[in-house]
N, C-alpha and C positions, 0 to 999 in steps of 0.2 A: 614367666611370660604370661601376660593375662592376654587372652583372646580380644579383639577388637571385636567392639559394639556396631554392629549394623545401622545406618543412619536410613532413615523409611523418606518415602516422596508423599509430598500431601497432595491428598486428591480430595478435589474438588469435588463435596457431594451436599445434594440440596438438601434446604428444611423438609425435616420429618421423611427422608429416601431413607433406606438399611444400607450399610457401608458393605461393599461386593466382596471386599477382599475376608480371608479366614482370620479367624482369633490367633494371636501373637502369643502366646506360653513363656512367661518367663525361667528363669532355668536356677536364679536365685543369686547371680553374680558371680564372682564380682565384675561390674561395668571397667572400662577402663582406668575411670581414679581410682575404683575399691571400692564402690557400695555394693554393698549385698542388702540380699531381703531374705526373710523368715517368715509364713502365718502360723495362727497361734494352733493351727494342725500340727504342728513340728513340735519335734522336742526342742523344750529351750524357746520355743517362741514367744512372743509378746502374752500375757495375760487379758482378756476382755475385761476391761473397768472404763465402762460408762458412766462419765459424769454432765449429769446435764447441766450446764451452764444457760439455758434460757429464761432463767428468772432473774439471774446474775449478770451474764454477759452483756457487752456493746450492742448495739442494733448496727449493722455496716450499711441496710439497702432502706430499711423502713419506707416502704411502699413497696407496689407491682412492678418487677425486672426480668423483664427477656433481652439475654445477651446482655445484660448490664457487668460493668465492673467498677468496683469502688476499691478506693483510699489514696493514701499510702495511711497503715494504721498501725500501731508500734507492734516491737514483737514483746518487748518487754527486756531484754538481753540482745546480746551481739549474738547471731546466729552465724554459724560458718557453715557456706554450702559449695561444694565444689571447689575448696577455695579462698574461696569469700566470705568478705563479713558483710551481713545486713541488720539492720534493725529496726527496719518497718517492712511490709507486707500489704498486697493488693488482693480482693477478692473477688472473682468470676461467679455470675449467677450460676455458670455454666459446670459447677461442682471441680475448680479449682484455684489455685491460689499461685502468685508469683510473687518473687522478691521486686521485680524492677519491672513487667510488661503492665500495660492499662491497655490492652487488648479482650477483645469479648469472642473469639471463633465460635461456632456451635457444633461443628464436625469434626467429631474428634477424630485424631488419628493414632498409630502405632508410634510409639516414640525411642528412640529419638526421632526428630525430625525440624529440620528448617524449617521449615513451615507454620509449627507449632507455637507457639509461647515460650519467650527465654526463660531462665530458672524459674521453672514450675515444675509446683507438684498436684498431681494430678490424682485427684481423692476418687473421683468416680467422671470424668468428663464426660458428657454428654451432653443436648438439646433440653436446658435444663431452666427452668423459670423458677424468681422469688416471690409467690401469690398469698399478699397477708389473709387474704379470706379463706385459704385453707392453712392458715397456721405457719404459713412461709417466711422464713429469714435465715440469716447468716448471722453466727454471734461470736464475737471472740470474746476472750478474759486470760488475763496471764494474774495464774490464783501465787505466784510465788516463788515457785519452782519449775514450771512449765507454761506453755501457750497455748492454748485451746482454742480452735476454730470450729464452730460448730454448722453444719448446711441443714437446712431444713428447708428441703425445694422437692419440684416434683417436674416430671418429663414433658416437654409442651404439649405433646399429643395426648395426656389422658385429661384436658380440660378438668382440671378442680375434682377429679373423683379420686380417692385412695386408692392403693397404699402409694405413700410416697418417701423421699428417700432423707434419712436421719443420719448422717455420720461425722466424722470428726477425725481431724489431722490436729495431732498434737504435736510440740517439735519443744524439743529439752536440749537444754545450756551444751551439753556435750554434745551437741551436731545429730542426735538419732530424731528420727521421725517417727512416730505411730499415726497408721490410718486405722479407724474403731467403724462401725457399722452397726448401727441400733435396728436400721429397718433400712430396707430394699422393694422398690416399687415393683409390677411383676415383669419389667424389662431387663432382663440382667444379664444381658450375653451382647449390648451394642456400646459399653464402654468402653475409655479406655485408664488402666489403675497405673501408675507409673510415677519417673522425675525424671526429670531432664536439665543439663547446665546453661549456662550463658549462651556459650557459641553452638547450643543445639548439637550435641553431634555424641 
């Protein structure tokens, strides 16, 4: 018997306010279908291999994006998530990515949740802008064997000053997911790291 996943309420919090409620701990699964998670602290976890795909990859935003969301843009392969097959993919400024929403929220919340974005995965969400003038985009490239999304954005509130945040959700043929972390801005406790399916729950 797998434990039933908690479904969270979305609240309603303004640009640039601290979210009230405590940080969510994940416990490692598995959710109701079966996903589990591992970081690469664990034995047996994922290995760090950072590949930068920015000289290589698609440009998704090419310009200045708050709250923006672009595509639908391939994944390169039939993806199965919860389920389901996809094989294109939408990208939030906001440091996530869906199979099927063109939603822009900025206030992340605990997920699951109604509220939230349908099949998303959720790399780092937060209050988050695409600003070419400090080196800002989102890039994908599917080199062959996997899909690389890469976010190079930074939190609305530190106006164009460093550090800001570098990472990437990779998703391979067999249904697994890797989220990678190059660099982290100095806000790192008002995300939220997660996925969530279809019917949010």
């Amino acid at each position: 018997d797998m434990m039933s996943t908690p479904v969270y309420e979305f609240l309603t919090i303004g640009k640039e306010q601290p979210d009230p409620r405590p940080g969510i701990l994940g416990s490692g699964g598995p959710d109701m279908f079966g996903y589990t998670w591992v970081d690469s602290d664990d034995p047996g976890g994922p290995v760090y291999d950072w590949v930068d795909i920015s000289a290589i990859g698609t440009a998704t935003f090419n310009g200045y994006s708050d709250d923006g969301n672009r595509g639908p843009f391939p994944i390169g392969f039939p993806f199965e998530y919860y389920g389901e097959t996809f094989t294109e993919f939408n990208v939030c400024s906001n440091g996530w990515l869906s199979f099927t929403s063109t939603a822009s929220p900025y206030s992340n919340q605990p997920l699951p949740n109604a509220g939230a974005p349908e099949n998303m995965l959720a790399l780092y969400w937060d209050d988050m802008v695409v600003d070419p003038n400090d080196g800002g985009e989102i890039f994908y490239h599917f080199d062959g064997t996997r899909l690389i999304v890469q976010f190079e954005v930074r939190r609305i509130a530190t106006g164009g000053s460093p550090p800001f945040y570098s990472m990437q959700a990779i998703l391979y043929p067999d249904g697994s997911i890797v989220y990678q972390y190059d660099g982290l801005g100095t806000n790192q406790n008002s995300a939220t790291i997660g996925i969530q399916n279809a019917t949010q729950d």
